[in-house]
py3Dmol code that shows the C-alpha trace and the ligand (Angstrom):
import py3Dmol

protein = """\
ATOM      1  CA  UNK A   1       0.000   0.000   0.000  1.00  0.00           C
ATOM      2  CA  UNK A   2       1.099   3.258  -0.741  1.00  0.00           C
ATOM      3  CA  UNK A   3       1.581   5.938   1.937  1.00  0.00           C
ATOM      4  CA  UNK A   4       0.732   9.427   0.942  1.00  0.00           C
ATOM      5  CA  UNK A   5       1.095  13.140   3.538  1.00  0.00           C
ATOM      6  CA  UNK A   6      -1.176  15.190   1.918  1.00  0.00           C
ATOM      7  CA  UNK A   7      -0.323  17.259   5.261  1.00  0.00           C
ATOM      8  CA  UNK A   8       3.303  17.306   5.312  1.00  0.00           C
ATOM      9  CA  UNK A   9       3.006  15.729   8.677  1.00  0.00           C
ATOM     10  CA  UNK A  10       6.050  14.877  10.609  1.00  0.00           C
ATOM     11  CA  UNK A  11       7.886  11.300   8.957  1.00  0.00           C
ATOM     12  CA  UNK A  12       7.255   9.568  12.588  1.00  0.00           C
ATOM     13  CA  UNK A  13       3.530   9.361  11.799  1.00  0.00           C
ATOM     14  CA  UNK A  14       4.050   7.913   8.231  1.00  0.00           C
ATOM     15  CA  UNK A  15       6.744   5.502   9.413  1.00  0.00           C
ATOM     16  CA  UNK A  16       3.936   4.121  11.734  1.00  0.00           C
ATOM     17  CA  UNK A  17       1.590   4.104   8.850  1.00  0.00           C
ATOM     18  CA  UNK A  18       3.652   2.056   7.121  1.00  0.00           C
ATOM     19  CA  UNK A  19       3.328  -1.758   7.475  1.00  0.00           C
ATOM     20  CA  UNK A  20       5.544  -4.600   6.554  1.00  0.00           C
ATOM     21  CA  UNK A  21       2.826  -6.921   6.507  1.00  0.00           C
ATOM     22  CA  UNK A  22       3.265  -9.485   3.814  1.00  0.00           C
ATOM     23  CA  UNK A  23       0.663 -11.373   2.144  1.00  0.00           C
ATOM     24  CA  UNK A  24       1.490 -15.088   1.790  1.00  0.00           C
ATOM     25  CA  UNK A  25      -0.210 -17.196  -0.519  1.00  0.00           C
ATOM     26  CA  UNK A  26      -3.000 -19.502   0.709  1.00  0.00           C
ATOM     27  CA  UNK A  27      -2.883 -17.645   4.544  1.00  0.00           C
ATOM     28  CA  UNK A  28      -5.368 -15.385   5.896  1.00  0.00           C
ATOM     29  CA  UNK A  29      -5.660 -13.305   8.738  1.00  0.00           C
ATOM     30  CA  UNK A  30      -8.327 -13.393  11.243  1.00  0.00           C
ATOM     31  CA  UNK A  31      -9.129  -9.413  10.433  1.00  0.00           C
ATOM     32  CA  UNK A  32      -9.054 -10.329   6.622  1.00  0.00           C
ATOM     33  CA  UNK A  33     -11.841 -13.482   7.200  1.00  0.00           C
ATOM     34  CA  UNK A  34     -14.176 -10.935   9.207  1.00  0.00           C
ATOM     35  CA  UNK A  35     -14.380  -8.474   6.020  1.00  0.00           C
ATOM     36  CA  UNK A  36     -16.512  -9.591   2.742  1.00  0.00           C
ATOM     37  CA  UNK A  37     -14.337 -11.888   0.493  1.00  0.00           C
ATOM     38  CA  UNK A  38     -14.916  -9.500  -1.888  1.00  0.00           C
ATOM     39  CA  UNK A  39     -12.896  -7.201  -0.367  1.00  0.00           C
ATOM     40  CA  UNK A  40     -10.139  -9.584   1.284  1.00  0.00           C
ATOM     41  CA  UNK A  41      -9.345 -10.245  -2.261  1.00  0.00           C
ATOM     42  CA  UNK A  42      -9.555  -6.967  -3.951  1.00  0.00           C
ATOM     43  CA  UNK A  43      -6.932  -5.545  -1.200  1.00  0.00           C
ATOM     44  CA  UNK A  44      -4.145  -8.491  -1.589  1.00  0.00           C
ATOM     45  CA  UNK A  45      -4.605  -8.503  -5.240  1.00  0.00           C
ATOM     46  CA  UNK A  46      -4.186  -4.563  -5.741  1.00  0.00           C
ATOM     47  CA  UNK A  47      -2.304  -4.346  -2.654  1.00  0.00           C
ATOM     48  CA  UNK A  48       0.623  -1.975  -4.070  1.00  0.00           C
ATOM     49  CA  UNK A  49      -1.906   0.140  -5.846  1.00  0.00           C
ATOM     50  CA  UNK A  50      -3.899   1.387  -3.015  1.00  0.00           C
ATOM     51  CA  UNK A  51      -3.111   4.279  -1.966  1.00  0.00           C
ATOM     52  CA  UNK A  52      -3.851   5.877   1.921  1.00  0.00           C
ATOM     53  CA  UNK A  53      -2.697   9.385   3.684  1.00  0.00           C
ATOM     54  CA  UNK A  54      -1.883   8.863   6.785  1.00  0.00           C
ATOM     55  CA  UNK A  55      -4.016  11.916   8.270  1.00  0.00           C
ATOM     56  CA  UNK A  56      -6.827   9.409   7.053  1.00  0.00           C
ATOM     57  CA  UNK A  57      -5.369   6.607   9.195  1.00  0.00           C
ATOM     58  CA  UNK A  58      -5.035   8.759  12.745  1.00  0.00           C
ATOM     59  CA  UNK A  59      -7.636   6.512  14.829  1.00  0.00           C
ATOM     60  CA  UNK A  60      -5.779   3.531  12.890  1.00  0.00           C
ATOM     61  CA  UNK A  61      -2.459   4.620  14.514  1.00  0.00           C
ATOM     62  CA  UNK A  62      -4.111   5.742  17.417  1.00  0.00           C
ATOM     63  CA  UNK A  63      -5.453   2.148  18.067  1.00  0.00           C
ATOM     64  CA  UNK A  64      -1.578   1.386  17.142  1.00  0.00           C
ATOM     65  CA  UNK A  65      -0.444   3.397  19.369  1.00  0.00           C
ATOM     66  CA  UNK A  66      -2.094   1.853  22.396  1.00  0.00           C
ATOM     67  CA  UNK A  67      -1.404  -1.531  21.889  1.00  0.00           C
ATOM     68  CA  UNK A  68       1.945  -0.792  21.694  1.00  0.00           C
ATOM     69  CA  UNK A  69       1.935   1.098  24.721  1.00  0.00           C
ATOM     70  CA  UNK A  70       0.140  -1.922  26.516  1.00  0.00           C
ATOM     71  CA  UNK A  71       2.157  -4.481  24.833  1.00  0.00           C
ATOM     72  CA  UNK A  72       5.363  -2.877  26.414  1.00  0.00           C
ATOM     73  CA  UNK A  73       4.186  -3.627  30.195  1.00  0.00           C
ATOM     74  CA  UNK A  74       5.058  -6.839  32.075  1.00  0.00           C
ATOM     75  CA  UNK A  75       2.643  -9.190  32.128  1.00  0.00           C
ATOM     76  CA  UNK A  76       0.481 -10.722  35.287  1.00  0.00           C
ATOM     77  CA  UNK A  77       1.324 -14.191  36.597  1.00  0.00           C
ATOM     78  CA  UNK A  78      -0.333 -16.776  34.529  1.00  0.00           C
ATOM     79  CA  UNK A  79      -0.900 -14.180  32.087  1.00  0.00           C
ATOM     80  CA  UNK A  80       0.993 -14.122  28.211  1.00  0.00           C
ATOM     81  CA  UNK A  81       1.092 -11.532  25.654  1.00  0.00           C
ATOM     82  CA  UNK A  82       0.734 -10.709  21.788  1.00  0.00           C
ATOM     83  CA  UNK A  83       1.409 -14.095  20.207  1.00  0.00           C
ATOM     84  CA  UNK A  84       1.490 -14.517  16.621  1.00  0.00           C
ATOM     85  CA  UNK A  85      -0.471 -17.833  15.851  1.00  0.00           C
ATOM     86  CA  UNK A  86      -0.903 -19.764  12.718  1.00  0.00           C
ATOM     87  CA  UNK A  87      -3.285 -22.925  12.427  1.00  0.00           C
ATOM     88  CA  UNK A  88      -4.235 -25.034   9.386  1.00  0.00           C
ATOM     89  CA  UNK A  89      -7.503 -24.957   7.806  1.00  0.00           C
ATOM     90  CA  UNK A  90      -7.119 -27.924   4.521  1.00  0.00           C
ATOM     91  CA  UNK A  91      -4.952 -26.243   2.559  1.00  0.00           C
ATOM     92  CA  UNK A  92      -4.962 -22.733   3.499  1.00  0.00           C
ATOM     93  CA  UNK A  93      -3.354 -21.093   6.802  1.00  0.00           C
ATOM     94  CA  UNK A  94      -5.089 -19.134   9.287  1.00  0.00           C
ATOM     95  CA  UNK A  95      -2.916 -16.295  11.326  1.00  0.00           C
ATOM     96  CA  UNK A  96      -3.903 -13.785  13.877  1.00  0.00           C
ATOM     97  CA  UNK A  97      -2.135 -12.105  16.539  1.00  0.00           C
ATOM     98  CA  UNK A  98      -3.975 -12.221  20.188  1.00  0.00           C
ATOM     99  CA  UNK A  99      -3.353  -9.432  22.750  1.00  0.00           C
ATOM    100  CA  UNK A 100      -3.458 -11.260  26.141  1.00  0.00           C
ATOM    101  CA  UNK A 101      -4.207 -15.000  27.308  1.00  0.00           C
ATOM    102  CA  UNK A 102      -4.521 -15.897  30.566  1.00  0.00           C
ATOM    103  CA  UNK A 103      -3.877 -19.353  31.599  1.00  0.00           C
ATOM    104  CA  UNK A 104      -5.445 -19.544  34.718  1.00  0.00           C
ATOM    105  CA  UNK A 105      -8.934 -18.123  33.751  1.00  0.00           C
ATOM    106  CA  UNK A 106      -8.852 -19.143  30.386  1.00  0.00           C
ATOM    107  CA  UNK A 107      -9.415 -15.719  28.479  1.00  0.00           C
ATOM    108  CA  UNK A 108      -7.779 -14.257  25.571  1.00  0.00           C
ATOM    109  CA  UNK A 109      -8.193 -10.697  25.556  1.00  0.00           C
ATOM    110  CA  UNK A 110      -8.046  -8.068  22.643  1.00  0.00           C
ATOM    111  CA  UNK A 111      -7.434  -4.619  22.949  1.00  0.00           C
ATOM    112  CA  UNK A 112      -9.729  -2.052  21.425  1.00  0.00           C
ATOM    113  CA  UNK A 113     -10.470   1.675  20.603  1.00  0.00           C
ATOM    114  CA  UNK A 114     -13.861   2.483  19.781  1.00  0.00           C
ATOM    115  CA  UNK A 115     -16.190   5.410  19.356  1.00  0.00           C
ATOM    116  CA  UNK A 116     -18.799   5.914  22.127  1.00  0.00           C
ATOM    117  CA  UNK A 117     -21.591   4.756  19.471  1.00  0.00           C
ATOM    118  CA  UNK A 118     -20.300   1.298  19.464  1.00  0.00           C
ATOM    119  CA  UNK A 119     -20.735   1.346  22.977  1.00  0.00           C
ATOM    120  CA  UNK A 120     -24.559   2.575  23.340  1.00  0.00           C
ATOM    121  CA  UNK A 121     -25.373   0.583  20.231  1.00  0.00           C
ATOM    122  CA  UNK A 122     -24.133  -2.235  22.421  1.00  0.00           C
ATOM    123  CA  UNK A 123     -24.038  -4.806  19.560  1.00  0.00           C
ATOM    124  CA  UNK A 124     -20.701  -6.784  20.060  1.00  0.00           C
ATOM    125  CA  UNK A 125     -21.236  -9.798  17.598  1.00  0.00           C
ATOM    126  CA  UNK A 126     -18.211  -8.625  15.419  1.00  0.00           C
ATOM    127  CA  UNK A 127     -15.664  -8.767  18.500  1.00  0.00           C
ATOM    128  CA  UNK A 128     -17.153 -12.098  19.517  1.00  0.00           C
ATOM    129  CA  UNK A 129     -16.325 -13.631  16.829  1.00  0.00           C
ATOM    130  CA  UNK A 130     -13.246 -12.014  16.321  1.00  0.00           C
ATOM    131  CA  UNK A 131     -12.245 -12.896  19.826  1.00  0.00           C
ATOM    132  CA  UNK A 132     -13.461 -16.864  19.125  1.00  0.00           C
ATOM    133  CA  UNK A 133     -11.125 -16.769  16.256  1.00  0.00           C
ATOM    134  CA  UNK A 134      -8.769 -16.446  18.368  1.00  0.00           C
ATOM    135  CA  UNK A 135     -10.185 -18.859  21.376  1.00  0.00           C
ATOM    136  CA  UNK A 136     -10.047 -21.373  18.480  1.00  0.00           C
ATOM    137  CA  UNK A 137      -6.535 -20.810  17.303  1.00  0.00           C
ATOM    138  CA  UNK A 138      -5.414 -21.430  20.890  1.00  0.00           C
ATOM    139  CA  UNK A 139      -7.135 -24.216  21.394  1.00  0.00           C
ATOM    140  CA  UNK A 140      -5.980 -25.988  18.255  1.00  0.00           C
ATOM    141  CA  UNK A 141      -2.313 -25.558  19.552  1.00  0.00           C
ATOM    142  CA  UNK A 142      -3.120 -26.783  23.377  1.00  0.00           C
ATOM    143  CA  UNK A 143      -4.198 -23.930  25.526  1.00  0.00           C
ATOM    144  CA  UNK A 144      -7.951 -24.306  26.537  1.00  0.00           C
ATOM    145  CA  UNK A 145     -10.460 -21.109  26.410  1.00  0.00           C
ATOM    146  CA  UNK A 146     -13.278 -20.857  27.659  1.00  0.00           C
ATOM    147  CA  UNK A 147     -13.695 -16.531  27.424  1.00  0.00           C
ATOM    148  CA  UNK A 148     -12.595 -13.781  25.310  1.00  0.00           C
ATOM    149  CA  UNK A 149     -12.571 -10.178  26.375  1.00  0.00           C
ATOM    150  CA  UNK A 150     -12.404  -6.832  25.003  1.00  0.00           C
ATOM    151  CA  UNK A 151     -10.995  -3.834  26.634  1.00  0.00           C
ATOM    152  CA  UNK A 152     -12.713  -1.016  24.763  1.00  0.00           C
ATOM    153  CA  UNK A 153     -11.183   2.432  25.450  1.00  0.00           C
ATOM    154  CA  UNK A 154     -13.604   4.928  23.712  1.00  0.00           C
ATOM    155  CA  UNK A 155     -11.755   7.829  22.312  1.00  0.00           C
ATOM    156  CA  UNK A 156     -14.369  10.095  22.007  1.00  0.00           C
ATOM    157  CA  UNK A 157     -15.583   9.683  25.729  1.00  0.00           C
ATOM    158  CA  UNK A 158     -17.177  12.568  27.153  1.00  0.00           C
ATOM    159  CA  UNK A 159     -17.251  13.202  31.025  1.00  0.00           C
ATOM    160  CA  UNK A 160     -19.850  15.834  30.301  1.00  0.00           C
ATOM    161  CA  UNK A 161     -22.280  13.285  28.323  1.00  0.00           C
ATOM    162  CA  UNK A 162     -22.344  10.754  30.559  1.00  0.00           C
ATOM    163  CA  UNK A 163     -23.416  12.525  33.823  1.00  0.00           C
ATOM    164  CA  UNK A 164     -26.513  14.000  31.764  1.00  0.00           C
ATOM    165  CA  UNK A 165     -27.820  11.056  29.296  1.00  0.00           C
ATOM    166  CA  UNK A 166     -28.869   7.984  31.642  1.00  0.00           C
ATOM    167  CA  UNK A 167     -27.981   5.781  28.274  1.00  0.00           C
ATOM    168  CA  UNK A 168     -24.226   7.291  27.689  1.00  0.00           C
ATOM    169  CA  UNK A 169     -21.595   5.080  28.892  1.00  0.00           C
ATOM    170  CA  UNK A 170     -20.220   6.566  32.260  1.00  0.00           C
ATOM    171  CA  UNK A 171     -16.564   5.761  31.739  1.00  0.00           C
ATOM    172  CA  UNK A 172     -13.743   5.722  28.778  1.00  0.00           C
ATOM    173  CA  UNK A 173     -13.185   2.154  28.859  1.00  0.00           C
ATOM    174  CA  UNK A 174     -15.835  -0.726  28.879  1.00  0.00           C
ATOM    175  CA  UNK A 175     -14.888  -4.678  29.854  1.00  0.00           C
ATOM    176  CA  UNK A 176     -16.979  -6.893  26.953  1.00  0.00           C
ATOM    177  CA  UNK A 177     -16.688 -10.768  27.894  1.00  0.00           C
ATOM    178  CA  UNK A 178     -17.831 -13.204  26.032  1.00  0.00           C
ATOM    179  CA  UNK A 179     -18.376 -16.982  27.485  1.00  0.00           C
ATOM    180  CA  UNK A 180     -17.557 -19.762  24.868  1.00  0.00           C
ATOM    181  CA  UNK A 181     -19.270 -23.304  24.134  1.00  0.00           C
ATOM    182  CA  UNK A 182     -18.089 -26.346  22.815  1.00  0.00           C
ATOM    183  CA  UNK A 183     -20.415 -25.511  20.028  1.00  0.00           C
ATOM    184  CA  UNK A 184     -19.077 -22.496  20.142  1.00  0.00           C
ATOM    185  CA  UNK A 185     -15.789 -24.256  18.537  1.00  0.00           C
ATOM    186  CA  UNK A 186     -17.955 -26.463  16.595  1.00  0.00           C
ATOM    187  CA  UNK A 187     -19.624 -23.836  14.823  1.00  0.00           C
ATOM    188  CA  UNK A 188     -16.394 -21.835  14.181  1.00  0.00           C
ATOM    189  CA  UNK A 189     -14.528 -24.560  12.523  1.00  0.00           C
ATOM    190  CA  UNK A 190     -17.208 -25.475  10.089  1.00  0.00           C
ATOM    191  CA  UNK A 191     -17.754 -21.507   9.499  1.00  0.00           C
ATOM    192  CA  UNK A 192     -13.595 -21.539   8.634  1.00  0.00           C
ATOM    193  CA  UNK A 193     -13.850 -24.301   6.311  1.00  0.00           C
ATOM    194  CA  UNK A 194     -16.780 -22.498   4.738  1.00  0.00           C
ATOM    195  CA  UNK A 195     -15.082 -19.659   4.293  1.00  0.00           C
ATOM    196  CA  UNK A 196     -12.033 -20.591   3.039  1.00  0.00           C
ATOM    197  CA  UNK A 197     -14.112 -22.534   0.596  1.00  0.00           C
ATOM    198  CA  UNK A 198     -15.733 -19.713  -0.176  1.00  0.00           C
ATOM    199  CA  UNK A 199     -12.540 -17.893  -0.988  1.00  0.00           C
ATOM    200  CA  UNK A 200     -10.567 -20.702  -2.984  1.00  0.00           C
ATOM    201  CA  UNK A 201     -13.568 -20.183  -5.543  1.00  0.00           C
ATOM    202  CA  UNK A 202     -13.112 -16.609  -5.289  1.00  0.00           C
ATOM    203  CA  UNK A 203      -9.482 -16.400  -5.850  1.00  0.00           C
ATOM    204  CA  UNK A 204     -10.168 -18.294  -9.628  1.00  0.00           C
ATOM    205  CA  UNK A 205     -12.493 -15.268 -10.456  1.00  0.00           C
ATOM    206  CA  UNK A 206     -11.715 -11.640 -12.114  1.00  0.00           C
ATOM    207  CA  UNK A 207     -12.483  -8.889 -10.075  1.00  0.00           C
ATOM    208  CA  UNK A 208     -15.663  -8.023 -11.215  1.00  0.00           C
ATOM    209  CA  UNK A 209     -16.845 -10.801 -11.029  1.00  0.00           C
ATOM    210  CA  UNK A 210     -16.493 -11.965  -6.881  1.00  0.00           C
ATOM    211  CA  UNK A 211     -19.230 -11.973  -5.261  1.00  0.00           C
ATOM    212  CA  UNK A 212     -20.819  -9.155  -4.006  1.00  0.00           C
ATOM    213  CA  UNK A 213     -20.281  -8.189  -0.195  1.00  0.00           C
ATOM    214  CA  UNK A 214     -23.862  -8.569   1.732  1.00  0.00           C
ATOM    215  CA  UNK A 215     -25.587  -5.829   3.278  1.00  0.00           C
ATOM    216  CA  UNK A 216     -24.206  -6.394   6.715  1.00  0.00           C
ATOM    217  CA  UNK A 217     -20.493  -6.525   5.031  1.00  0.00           C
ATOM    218  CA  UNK A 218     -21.059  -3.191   3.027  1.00  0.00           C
ATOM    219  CA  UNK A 219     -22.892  -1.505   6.932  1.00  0.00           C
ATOM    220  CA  UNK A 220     -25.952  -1.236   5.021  1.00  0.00           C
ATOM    221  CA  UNK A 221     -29.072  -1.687   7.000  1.00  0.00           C
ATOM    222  CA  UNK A 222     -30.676  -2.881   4.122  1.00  0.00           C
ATOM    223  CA  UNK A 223     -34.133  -0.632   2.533  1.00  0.00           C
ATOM    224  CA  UNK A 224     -36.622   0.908   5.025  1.00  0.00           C
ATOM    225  CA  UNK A 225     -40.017   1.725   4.349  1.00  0.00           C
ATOM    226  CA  UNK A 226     -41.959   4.791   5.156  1.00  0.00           C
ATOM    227  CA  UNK A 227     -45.412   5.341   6.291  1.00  0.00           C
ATOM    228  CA  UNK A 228     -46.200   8.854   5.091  1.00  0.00           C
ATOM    229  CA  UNK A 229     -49.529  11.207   5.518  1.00  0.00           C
ATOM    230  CA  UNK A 230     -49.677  13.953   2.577  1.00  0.00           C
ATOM    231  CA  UNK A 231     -48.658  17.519   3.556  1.00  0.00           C
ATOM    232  CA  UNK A 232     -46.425  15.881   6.213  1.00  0.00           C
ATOM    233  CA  UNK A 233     -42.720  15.647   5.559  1.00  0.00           C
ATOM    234  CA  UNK A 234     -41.484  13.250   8.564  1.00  0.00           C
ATOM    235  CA  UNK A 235     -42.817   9.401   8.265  1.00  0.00           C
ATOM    236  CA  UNK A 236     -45.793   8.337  10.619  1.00  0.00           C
ATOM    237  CA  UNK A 237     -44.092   5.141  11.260  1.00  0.00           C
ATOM    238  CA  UNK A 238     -40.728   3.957   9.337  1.00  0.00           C
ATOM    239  CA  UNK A 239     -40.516   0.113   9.239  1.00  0.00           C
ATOM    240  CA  UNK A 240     -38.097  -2.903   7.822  1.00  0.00           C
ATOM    241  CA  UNK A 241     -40.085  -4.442   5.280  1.00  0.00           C
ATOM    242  CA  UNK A 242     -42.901  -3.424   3.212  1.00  0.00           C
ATOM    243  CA  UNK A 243     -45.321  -5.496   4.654  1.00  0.00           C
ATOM    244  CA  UNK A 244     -44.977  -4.798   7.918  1.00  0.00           C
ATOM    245  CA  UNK A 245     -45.542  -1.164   6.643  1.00  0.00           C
ATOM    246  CA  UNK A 246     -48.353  -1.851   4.673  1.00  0.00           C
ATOM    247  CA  UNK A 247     -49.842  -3.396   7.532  1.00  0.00           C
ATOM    248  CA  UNK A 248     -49.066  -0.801   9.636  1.00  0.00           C
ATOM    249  CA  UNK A 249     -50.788   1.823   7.478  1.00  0.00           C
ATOM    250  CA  UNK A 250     -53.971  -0.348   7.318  1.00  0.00           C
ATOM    251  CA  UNK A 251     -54.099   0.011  11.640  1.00  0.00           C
ATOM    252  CA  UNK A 252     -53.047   3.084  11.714  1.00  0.00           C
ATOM    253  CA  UNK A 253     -53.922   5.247   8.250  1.00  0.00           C
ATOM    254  CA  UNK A 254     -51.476   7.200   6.343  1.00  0.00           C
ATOM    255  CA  UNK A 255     -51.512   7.729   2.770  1.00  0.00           C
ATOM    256  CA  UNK A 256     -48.568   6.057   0.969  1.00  0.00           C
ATOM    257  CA  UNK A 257     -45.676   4.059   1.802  1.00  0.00           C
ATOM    258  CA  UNK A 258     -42.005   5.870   0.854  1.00  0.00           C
ATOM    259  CA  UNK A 259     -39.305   3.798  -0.097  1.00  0.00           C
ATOM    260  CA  UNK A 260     -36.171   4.538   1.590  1.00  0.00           C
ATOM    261  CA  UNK A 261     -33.175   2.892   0.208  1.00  0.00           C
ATOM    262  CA  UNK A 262     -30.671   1.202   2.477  1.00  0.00           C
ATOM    263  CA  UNK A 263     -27.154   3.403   2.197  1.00  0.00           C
ATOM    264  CA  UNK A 264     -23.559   1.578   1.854  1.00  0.00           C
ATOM    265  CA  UNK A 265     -21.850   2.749   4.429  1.00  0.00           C
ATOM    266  CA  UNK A 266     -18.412   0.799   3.902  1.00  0.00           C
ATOM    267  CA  UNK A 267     -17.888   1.589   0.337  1.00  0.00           C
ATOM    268  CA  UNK A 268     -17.514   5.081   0.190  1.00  0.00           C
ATOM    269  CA  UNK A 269     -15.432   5.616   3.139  1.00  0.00           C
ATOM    270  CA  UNK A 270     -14.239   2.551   4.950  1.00  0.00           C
ATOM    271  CA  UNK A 271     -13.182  -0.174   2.369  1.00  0.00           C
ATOM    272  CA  UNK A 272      -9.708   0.399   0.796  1.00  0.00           C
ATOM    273  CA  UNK A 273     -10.529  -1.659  -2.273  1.00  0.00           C
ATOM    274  CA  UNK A 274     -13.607   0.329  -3.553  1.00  0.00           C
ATOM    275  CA  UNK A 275     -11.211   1.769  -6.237  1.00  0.00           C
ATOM    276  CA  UNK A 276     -11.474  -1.864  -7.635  1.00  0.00           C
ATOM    277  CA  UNK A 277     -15.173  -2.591  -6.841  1.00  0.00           C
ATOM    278  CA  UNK A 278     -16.826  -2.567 -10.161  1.00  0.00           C
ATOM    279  CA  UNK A 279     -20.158  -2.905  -7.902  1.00  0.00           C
ATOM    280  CA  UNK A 280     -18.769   0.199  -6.420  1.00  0.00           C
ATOM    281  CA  UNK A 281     -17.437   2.185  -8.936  1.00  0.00           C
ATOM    282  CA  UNK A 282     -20.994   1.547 -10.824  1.00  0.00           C
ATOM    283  CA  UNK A 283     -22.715   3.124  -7.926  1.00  0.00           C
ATOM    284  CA  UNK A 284     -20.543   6.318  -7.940  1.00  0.00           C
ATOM    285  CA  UNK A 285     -21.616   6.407 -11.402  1.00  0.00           C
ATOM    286  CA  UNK A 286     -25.245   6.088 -11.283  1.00  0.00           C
ATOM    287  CA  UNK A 287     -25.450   8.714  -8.178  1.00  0.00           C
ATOM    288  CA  UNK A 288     -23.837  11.103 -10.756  1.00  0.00           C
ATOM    289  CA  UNK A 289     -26.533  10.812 -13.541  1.00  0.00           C
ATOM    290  CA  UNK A 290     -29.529  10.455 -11.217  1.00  0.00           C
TER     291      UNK A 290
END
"""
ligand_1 = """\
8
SF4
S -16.490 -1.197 -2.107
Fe -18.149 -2.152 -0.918
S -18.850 -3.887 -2.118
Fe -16.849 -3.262 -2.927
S -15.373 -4.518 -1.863
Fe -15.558 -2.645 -0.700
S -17.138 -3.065 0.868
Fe -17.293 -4.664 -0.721
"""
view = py3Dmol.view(width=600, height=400)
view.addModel(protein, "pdb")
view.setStyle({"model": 0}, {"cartoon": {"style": "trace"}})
view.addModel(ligand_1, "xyz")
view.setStyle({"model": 1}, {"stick": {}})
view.zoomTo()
view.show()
């Protein structure tokens, strides 16, 4: 990837941009599985043509930045830190790095920076199964898990919020745990093989012709649909599908249903590859001649 200071700002902040990661054929990261294979692919395959300033990457090395800092302190008794683990799937390798594991309670934990929306949102799934990843990879190499943690510290925390909103978290870092089942593990190897199934089609395909990241990949929350009174700009009643709005409007009048289409969120600003994306690059498109 290439590196660009659009800001002129000191080297130290684009030396920590840049990364010496190295993609190896037939291994995957755990952070690379959780994204659409659309993208995992588009990103190794035009890997030196993507280009990134580093003031766009600040929370990036700011989440860098922290670990590092952690990462630097002694660990607790029982306790081991940032191991670099690789386990076979069939033919392909999985690797992932782990922040903490400790032996005696049987947690791996990952550090985290986070806006305080993640936090009242409160919907974790992604770290869970981030965090199982991991739980997996350990156990496949001997040491048992049975939790995973997060420590989320939420850089845009403010003191001020939280002592007048009763739903604003009340301090800058939050403890997620997550308990693990054996089905747990059962249900995250067959998800790898899938996956990696998934992906050694994928890798035989051109671009434009991978499959398309879903709606939850792309941070779309898909269409909504409006229940709307004439002369009234703001929606009666805005629901998930159009039945449920249609049946809506039947109890409780209105005079139309507005269709309000579900908005990528990804694409535009969060996916490196949507320079590749034909899927994406048609959208652009088709926003400018509307
Ligand atoms: S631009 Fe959107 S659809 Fe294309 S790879 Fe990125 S996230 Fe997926």
């Amino acid at each position: 990837m290439k590196i660009t200071n659009k800001l002129g700002l000191p080297q130290a902040f684009v030396n920590m941009a840049e990364s010496d990661y190295q993609y190896k054929d037939k291994q995957y990261s755990v952070t690379s599985l959780l994204k659409g294979v659309r993208e995992t692919i588009l990103e190794r395959r035009h890997h030196n043509e993507i280009e990134q300033d580093v003031s766009d990457m600040i929370w990036l090395l700011f989440g860098t930045a922290v670990h590092n800092i952690l990462d630097h302190q002694d660990e607790g008794e029982h306790e081991f830190k940032e191991e670099y683990l690789k386990v076979k799937i069939g033919e392909y390798t999985l690797s992932g790095r782990f922040d903490l594991y400790n032996a005696k309670t049987k947690t791996v934990t990952d550090y985290k920076t986070c806006s305080v929306w993640k936090i009242i949102f409160g919907d974790y799934e992604d770290w869970k199964q981030q965090l199982l990843l991991y739980a997996y990879m350990l156990k496949s190499i001997g040491f048992p898990v049975e939790r995973g943690e997060v420590i989320a510290i939420v850089k845009d925390h403010s003191k001020s919020q939280s002592k007048r909103k009763a739903d604003y978290p009340e301090l800058p870092v939050k403890k997620v745990t997550f308990e693990y089942t054996e089905k747990d593990f059962i249900d995250i190897e067959k998800w790898l093989e899938e996956k990696f199934d998934e992906i050694a089609k994928a890798e035989k395909l051109p671009d434009d012709k991978l499959p398309l990241c879903s709606l939850e990949e792309r941070f779309n929350d898909g269409d909504k649909y409006a229940v709307m009174k004439k002369n009234r700009k703001r929606a009666m009643r805005v629901l998930d599908s159009k039945e449920d709005a249609e049946k809506w409007k039947e109890q409780n009048g209105g005079d139309f249903i507005e269709v309000r289409k579900g908005e990528d969120k990804k694409c535009p600003d969060y996916c490196r590859a949507n320079r590749f994306c034909n899927y994406y690059q048609q959208q652009i498109k088709e926003e400018k001649t509307a």
